[in-house]
C-alpha positions as CSV (number, residue, x, y, z in Angstrom):
1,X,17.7,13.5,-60.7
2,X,15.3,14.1,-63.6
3,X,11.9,14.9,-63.0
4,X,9.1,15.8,-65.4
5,X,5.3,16.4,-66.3
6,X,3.4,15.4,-69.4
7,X,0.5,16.9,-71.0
8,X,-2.9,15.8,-68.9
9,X,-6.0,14.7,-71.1
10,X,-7.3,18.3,-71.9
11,X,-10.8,17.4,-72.7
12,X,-11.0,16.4,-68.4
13,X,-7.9,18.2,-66.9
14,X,-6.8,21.3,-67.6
15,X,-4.7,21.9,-64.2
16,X,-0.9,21.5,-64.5
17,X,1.2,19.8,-61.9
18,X,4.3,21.9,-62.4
19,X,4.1,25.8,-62.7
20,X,7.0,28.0,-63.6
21,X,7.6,29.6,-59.7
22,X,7.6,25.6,-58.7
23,X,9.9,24.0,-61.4
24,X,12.4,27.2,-60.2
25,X,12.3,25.4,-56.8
26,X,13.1,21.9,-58.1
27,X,15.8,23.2,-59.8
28,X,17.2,25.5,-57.0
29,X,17.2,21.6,-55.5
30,X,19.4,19.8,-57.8
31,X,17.2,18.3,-60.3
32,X,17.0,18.3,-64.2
33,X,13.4,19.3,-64.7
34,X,11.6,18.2,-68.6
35,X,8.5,19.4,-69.9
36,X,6.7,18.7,-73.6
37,X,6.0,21.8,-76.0
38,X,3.4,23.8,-75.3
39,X,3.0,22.2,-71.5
40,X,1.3,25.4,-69.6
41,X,0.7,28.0,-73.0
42,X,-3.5,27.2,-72.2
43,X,-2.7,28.7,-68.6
44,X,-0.8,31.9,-70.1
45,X,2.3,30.4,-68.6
46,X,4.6,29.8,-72.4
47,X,7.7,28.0,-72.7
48,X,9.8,30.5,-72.5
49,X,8.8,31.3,-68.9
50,X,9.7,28.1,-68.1
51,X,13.0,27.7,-70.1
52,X,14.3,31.1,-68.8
53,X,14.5,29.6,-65.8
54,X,16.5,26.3,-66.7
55,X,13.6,23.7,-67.7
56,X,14.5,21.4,-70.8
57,X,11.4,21.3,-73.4
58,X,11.3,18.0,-75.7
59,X,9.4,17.4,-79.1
60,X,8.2,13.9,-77.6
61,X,6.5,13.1,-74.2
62,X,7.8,9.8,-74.9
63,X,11.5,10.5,-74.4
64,X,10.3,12.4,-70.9
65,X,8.7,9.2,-69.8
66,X,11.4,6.9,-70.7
67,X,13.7,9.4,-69.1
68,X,13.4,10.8,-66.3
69,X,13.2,9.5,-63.0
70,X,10.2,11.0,-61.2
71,X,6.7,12.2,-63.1
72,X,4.3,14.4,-61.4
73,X,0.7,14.7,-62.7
74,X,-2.9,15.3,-61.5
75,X,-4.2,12.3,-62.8
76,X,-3.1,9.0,-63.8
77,X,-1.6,9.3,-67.4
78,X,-3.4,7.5,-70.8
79,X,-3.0,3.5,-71.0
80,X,-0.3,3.8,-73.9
81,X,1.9,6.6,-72.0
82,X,1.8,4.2,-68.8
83,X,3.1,1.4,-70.4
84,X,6.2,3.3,-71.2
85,X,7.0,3.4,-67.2
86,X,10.3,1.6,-66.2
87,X,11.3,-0.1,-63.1
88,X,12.3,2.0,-60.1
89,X,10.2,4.7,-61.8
90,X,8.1,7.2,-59.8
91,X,4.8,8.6,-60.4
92,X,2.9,10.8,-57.9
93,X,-0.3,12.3,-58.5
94,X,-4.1,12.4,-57.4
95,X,-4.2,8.4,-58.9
96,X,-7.9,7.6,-58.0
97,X,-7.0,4.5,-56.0
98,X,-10.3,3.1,-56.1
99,X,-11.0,3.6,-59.4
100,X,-7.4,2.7,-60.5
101,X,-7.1,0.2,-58.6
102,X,-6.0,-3.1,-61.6
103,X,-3.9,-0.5,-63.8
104,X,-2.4,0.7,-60.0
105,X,-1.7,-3.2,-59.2
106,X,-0.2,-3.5,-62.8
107,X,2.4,-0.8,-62.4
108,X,3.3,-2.3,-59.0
109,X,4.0,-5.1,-60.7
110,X,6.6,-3.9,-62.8
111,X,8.0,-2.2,-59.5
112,X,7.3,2.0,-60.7
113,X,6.7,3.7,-57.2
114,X,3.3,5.2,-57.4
115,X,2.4,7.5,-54.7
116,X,-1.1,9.0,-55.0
117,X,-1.9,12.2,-52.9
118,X,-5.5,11.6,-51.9
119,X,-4.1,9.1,-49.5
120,X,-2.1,11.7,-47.1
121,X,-2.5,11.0,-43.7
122,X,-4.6,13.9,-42.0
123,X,-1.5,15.0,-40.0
124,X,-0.1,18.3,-39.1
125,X,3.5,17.7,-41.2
126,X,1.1,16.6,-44.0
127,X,-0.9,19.8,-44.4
128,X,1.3,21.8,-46.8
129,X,0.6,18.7,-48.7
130,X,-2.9,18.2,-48.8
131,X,-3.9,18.5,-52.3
132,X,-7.6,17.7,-51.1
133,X,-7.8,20.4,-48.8
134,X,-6.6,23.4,-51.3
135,X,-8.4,21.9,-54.2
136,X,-11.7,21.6,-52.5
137,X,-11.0,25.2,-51.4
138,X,-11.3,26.4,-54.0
139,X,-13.9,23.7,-55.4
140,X,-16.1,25.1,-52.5
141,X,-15.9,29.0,-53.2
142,X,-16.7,28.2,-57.6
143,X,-19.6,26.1,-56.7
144,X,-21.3,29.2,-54.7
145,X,-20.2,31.6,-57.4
146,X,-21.9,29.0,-60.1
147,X,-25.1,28.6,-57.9
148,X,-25.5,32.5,-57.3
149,X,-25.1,33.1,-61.3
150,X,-27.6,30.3,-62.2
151,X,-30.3,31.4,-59.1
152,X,-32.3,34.1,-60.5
153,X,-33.2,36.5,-57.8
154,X,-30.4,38.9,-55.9
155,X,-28.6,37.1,-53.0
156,X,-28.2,39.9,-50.4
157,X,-31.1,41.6,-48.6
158,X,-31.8,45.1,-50.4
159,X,-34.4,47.3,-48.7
160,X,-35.4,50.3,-51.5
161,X,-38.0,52.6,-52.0
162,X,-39.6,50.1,-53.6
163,X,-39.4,47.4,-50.9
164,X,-37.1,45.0,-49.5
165,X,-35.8,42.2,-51.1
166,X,-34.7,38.9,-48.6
167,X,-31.4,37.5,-48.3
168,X,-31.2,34.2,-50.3
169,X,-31.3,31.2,-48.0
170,X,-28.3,28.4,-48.6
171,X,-27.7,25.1,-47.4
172,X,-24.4,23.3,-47.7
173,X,-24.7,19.6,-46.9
174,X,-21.2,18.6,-45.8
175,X,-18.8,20.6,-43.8
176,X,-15.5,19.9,-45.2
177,X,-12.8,21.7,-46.4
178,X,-15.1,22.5,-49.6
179,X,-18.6,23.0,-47.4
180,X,-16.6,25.6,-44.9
181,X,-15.5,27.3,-48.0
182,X,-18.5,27.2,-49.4
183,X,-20.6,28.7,-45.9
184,X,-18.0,31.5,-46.2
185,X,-18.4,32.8,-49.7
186,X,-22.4,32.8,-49.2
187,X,-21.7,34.2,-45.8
188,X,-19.6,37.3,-47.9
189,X,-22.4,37.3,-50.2
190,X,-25.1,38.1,-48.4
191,X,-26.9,34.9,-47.6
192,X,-28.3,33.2,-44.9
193,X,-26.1,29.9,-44.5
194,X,-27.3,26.8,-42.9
195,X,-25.5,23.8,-42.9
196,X,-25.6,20.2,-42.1
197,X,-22.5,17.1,-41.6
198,X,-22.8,14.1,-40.1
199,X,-19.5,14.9,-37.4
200,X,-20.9,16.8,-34.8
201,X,-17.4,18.5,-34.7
202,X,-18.7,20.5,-37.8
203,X,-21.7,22.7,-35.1
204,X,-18.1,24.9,-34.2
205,X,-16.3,25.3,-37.3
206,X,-20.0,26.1,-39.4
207,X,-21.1,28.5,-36.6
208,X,-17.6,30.4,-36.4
209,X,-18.4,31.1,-40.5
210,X,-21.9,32.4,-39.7
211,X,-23.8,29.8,-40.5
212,X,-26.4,28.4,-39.1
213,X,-25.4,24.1,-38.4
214,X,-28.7,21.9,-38.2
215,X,-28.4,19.6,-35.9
216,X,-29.1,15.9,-36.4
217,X,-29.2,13.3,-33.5
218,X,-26.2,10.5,-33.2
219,X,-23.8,13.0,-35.4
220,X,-21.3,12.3,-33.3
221,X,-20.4,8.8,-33.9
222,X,-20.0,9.3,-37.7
223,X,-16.2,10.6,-37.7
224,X,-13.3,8.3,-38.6
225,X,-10.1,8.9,-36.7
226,X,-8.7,10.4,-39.9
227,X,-11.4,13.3,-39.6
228,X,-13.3,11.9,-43.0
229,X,-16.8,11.1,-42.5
230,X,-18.3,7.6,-42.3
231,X,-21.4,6.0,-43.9
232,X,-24.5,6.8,-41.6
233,X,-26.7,4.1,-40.3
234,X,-30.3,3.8,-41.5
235,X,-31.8,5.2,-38.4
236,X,-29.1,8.3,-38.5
237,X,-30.1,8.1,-42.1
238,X,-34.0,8.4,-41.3
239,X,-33.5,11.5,-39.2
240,X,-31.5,13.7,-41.4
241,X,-34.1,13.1,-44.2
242,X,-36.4,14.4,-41.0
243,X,-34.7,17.6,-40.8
244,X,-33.7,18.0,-44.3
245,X,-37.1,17.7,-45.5
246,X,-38.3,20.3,-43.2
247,X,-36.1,22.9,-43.7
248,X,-35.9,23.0,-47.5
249,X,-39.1,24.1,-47.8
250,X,-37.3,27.8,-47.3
251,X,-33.8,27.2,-49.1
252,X,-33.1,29.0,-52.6
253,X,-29.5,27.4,-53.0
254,X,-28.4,23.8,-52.3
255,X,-24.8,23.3,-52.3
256,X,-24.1,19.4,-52.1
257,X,-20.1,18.6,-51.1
258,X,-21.0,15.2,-48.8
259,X,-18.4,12.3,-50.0
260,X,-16.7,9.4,-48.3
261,X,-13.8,8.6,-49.7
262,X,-13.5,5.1,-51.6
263,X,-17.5,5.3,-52.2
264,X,-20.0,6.3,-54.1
265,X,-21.9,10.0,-52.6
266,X,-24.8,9.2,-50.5
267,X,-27.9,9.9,-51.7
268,X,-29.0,13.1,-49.3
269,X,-31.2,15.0,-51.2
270,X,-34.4,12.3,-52.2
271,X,-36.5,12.3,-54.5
272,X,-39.7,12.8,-52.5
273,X,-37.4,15.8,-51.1
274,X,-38.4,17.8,-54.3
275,X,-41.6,18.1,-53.5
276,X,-40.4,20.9,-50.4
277,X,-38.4,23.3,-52.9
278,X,-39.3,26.3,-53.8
279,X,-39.2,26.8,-58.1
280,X,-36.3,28.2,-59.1
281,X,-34.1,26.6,-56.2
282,X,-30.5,25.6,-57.4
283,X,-28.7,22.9,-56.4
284,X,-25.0,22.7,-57.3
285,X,-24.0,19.1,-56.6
286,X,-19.9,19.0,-56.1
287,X,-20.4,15.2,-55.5
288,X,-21.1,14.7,-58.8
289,X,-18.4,12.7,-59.9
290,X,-19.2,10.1,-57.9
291,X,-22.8,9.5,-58.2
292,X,-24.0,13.0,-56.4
293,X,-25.6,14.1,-53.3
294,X,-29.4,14.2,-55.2
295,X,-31.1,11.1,-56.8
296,X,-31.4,13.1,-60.1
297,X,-27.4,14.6,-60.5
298,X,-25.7,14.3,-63.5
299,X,-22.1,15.2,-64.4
300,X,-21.5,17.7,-67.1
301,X,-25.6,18.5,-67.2
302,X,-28.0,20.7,-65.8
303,X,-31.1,18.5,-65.0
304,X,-34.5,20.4,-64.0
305,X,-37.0,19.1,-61.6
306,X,-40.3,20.6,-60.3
307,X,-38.6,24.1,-61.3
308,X,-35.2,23.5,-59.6
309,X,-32.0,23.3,-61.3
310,X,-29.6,20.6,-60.6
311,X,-26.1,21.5,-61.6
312,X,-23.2,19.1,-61.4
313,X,-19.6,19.3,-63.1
314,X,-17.1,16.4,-63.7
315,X,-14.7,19.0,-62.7
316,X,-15.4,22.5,-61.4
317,X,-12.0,23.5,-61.5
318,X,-11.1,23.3,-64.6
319,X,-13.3,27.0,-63.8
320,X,-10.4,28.0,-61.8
321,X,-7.6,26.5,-63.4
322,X,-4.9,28.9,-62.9
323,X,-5.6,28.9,-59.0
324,X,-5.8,25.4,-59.0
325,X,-2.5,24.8,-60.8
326,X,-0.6,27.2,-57.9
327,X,-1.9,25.4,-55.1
328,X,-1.8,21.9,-56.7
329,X,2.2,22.2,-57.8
330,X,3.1,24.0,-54.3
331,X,1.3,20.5,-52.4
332,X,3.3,18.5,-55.0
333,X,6.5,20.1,-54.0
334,X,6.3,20.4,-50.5
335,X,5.6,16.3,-50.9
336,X,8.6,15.3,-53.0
337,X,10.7,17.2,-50.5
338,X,9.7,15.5,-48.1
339,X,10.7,12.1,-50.3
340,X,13.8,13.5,-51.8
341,X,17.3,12.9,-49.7
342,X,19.7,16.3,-50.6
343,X,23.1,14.8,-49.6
344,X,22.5,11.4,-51.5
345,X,20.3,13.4,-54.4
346,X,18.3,10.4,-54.7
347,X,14.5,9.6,-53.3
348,X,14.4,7.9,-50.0
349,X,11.3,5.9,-49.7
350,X,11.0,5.3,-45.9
351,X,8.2,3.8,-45.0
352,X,8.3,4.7,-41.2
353,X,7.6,8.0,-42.3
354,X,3.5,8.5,-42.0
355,X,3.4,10.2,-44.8
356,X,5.1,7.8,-47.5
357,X,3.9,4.9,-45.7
358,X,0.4,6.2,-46.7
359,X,0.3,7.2,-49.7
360,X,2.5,4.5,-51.4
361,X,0.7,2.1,-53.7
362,X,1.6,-1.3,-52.2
């Protein structure tokens, strides 16, 4: 089978989906792997790494699309390279499902597989998969590093001649994947870590890091079977803002990772909030993207408020690349090998597997 990768929009995405150790493994399998000029060079990986090691390079991204039977990516592709896709063609990638969701129904249409990783099931089998779990890995560990450099004052507590200097206080609002992360790195640091989630399941895994979870009435009932958390109600709402409001009044560092998948970021950090920070607080909002965790967020900007910094990225790791590129490829793999049929070297969609079943477009 032919599989390939096309150049993502650089000015967003600078992650690959196919790195040089991976495309060795997809040929190791059987298949006939195509890449355009010049597909990894901004990563240090050139095409001769990947040519030494079997991978066809073409002048024209247009001959890869029209040819080859499977395309991996990060994102979905440009308007003018998806309406090159043929029938029976398969494209997997992070596809933004709710966003996507007309050009998604369009390509359906004309019957091209689409099968976007976001959707994995929150299974064991499905975990060397997870592309949300090792990018918001490392999402969580660059957003502490890009608070600490932006916060002014030393992190750890240093007791000199001269006198002692606190630890920083944090607090990471969300304990996912990225918010654990993120309450470990601080942890290493030096800091005091608090942290706060609407699943009570969180109080183990934050207090295992070190951290210190604050505890909000009713946080039980806002898990959904999947492990994702679910909008709060107005009264669980009410509370948090409670506590919240209370103990900023002796955080330094904010680090916002609260999403719910399909929607917009709920609003957690209020305007009348702003009023309890200290000057020169930072916030570093990882749910920028989507709206952000603070009333005054925006993506790609740093926005200051009574003396505290908000900072929020389209896309913090485009920081880490490199990283991002290993882990993302290796999830990528480990999927279409679960997809891909050896003795008939063909893709066998079976939709009584969790895992397909889920993350097919239909």
């Amino acid at each position: 089978m032919n599989l390939g990768s096309i150049i993502e929009n650089k000015s967003f995405e600078k992650r690959i989906a196919l790195t040089p150790e991976i495309a060795k493994k997809y040929i190791s399998l059987g298949f006939k792997v195509s890449l355009p000029n010049g597909y990894g060079v901004h990563l240090g990986f050139n095409d001769e790494d990947y040519k030494s090691l079997g991978v066809q390079f073409l002048d024209n991204e247009k001959d890869i699309i029209k040819n080859t039977e499977i395309i991996i990516q990060l994102g979905l592709p440009e308007d003018e390279k998806l309406s090159l896709l043929n029938e029976n063609q398969t494209l997997v990638g992070s596809l933004n499902v709710f966003s996507n969701k007309a050009k998604l129904d369009d390509l359906k249409k004309k019957k091209i597989n689409c099968f976007s990783l976001e959707l994995l099931p929150r299974i064991t089998r499905a975990q060397s998969m997870d592309i949300l779990s090792s990018q918001a890995n490392l999402a969580g560990y660059k957003a502490v590093i890009e608070a600490f450099q932006a916060y002014e004052k030393a992190i750890p507590m240093m007791m000199t001649a001269a006198g002692t200097i606190p630890a920083a206080k944090v607090l990471v609002v969300g304990a996912g994947v990225a918010g654990l992360q993120a309450i470990a790195t601080a942890k290493r640091m030096g800091a005091v870590v608090f942290a706060t989630d609407v699943r009570m399941a969180s109080k183990e895994q934050v207090e295992s890091l070190g951290g210190k979870f604050l505890t909000v009435e009713g946080a039980e009932n806002l898990e959904t079977e999947g492990g994702y958390a679910k909008e709060a109600s107005e009264d669980f709402k009410k509370k948090q803002e409670e506590l919240l409001s209370e103990t900023l009044k002796k955080i330094d560092i904010i680090i916002c990772t609260a999403l719910i998948p399909g929607k917009k970021a709920p609003k957690i950090i209020k305007e009348e909030m702003f009023k309890n920070l200290q000057k020169g607080s930072i916030i570093y909002d990882l749910a920028a993207i989507q709206g952000g965790n603070t009333v005054f967020t925006e993506v790609n900007k740093i926005v200051e408020k009574n003396g505290v910094k908000i900072l929020g990225e389209a896309n913090i790791l485009n920081k880490l690349p490199v990283s991002a590129s290993n882990l993302y490829s290796k999830n990528v793999f480990n999927f279409i090998l679960n997809l891909y049929d050896k003795e008939k070297k063909k893709l066998n969609i079976n939709l009584d597997d969790e895992i397909i079943e889920k993350t097919l477009i239909k």
